[in-house]
N, C-alpha and C positions, 0 to 999 in steps of 0.2 A: 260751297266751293269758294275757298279762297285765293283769288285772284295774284295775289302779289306771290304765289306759291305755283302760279298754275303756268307750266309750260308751254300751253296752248298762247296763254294771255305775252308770255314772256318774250318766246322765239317763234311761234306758229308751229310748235312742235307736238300737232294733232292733225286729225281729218274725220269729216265728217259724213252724211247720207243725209238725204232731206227724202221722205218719203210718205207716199200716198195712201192715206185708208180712207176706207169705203165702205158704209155700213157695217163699221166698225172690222173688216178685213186690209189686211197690210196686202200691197201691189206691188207685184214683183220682188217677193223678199228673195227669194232667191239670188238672183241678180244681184241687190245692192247685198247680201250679202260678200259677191265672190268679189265684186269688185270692193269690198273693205274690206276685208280677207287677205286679197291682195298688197292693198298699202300699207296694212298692218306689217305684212312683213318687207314691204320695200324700206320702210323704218324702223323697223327692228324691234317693233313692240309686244308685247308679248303678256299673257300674265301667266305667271310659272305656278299659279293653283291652279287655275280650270282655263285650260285652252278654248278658244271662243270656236264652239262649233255652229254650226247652224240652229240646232233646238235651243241653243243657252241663249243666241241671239234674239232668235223669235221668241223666247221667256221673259226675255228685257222688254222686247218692244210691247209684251202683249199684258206683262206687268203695267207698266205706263199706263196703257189704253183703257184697263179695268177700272181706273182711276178718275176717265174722263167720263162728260156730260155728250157731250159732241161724237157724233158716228162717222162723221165725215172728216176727216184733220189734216193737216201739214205738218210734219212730225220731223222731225231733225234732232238726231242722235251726234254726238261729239266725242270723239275718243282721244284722251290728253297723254301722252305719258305722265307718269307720277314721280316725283324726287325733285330733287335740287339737283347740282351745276351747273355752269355756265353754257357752251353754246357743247360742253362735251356731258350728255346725262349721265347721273347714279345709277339710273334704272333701266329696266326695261319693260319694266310692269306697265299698265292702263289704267285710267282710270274713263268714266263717261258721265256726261249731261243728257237730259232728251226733254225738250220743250215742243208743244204744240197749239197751234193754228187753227181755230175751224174756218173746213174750207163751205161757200155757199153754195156751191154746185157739189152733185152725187157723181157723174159722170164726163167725161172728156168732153170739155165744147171748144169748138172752133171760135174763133173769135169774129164777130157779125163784120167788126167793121178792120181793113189789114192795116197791120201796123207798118210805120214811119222808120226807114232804116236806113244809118250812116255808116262809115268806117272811120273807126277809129285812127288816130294819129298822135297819141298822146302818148300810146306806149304799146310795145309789142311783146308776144307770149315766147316762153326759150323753149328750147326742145331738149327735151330730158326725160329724167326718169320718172320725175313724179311730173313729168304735163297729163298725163290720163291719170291722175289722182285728182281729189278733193279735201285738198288740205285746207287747213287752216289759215295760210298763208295767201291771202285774197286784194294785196296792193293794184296790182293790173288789173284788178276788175272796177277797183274804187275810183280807180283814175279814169278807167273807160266810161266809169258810170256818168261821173261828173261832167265830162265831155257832151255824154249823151244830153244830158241835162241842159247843157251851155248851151245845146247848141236846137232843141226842139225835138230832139229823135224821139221813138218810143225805144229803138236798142242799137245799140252799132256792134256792127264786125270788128273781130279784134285779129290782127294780124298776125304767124309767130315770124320768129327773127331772119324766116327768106323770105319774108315779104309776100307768104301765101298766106289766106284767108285759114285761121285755127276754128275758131268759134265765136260767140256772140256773149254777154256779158252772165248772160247766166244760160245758155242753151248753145246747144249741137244745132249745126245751121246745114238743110237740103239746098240745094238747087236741082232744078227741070229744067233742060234745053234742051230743046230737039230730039222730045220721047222719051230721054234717057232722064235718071235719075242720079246726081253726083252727090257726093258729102266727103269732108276731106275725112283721108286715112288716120288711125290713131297715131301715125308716125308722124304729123301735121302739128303735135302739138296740142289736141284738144283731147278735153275731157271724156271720156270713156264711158258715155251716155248708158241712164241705165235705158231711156225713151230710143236714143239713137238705136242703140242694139234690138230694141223692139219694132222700131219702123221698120230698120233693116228687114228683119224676120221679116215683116209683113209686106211686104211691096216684093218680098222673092218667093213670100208663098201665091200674090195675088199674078205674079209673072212679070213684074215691071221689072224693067232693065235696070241693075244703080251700079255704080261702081264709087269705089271709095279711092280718094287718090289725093292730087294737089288742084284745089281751086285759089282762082285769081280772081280782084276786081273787078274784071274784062268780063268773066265768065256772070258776076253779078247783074253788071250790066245789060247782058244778053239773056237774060232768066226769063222761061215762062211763067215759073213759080218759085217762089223762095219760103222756105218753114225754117220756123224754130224750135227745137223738140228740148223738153224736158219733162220729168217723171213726177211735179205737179201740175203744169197745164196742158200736157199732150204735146199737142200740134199747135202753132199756131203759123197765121200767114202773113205774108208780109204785101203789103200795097202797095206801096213806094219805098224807091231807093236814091238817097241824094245821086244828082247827076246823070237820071233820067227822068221823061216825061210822060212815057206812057204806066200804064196802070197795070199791074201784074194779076194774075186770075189763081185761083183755088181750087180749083175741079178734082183735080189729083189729091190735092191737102182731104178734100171732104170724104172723099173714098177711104182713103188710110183711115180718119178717125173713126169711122162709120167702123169699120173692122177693128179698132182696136178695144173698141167699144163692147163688141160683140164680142171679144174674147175675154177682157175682162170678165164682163157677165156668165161668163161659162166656167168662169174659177167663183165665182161667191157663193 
């Protein structure tokens, strides 16, 4: 792959899936399917010989996989358009990369000890058409990152442009208050979780209240429990939040991964 060629490398004019296998089986392809499917064509990519269906997808990934030592991995697949011009493309073709990870654990673990959580102020997400995508295009997240960094976080909240709470620097962020379950709407600005859409599922098949909508600060503030869901670490929970004192609890987080667990297990 050359770089000085690659549109992804040029304009960020690609997007990617970062996805989980498990004794050698892909998790949730489905899903990260629809949701690249999707972006593929909010960008207009396309390859005009063999249209990417679901089997041609899962034949890439499972080529790959044939290839590795490791049964457990972190896999992240890259879709570039191909050609040259400037910020208007030749093409509409595709091209892809897929590197991988092994991961140490076979299953979802909760994390023993919660993580350290700030809000970001260094820069906020726009609402658009590709914020529930996963593109290539990842500045607000380098700059949140480094923040986090500056300042001792394990992750911080990243704002979008009304000043509601979007998501965390690489996950889809729950709150518990008051029995209820909240995470903001995909109209929020945040990424189109393939985890998020699975907790969802799961906490409305176990009966728990959630509603999806506009979360604020305030509302962090006041959390029983705060998570950060993504589709390779699950669940994780958070302990502290700058600018409170007390210690937040998991009770809720443990139950979801406990079932998400078990349902994994019934597809392998």
């Amino acid at each position: 792959m050359q770089t000085h060629f690659n549109r992804a490398f040029k304009y960020g004019d690609g997007l990617f899936e970062t996805i989980r296998v498990r004794q050698g089986k892909i998790l949730f392809l489905e899903k990260h399917f629809a949701r690249l499917s999707k972006g593929l064509s909010t960008l207009q990519m396309q390859d005009s010989q063999k249209p990417l269906s679901l089997n041609n997808f899962q034949e890439i990934l499972q080529d790959f996989l044939s290839k590795q030592s490791d049964a457990n991995l972190r896999i992240r697949i890259t879709f570039f358009r191909k050609g040259g011009g400037l910020y208007t493309p030749n093409e509409t073709d595709y091209d892809y990369y897929i590197e991988g990870s092994p991961l140490c654990q076979e299953a979802f673990e909760l994390n023993i000890d919660g993580l350290r959580l700030g809000c970001c102020t260094t820069v906020q997400l726009p609402i658009d058409q590709l914020s529930n995508l996963k593109t290539t295009s990842a500045l607000p997240y380098v700059l949140a990152a480094l923040e986090k960094k500056a300042k001792a976080w394990q992750d911080c909240l990243i704002l979008n442009s009304k000043g509601a709470i979007a998501e965390s620097i690489a996950a889809n962020v729950f709150v518990v208050k008051n029995q209820k379950i909240y995470t903001p709407d995909l109209n929020e600005g945040c990424i189109a979780g393939v985890m998020r859409q699975n907790v969802i599922e799961i906490a409305e098949e176990m009966k728990m209240v959630l509603e999806q909508g506009t979360l604020v600060w305030k509302d962090v503030l006041e959390a029983d429990e705060i998570w950060l869901t993504n589709s390779i670490r699950g669940i994780q929970w958070v302990s502290q939040v700058e600018g409170r004192s007390n210690i937040l609890t998991n009770k809720r987080a443990k139950r979801l991964i406990t079932r998400l667990n078990q349902k994994v297990e019934a597809k392998l």
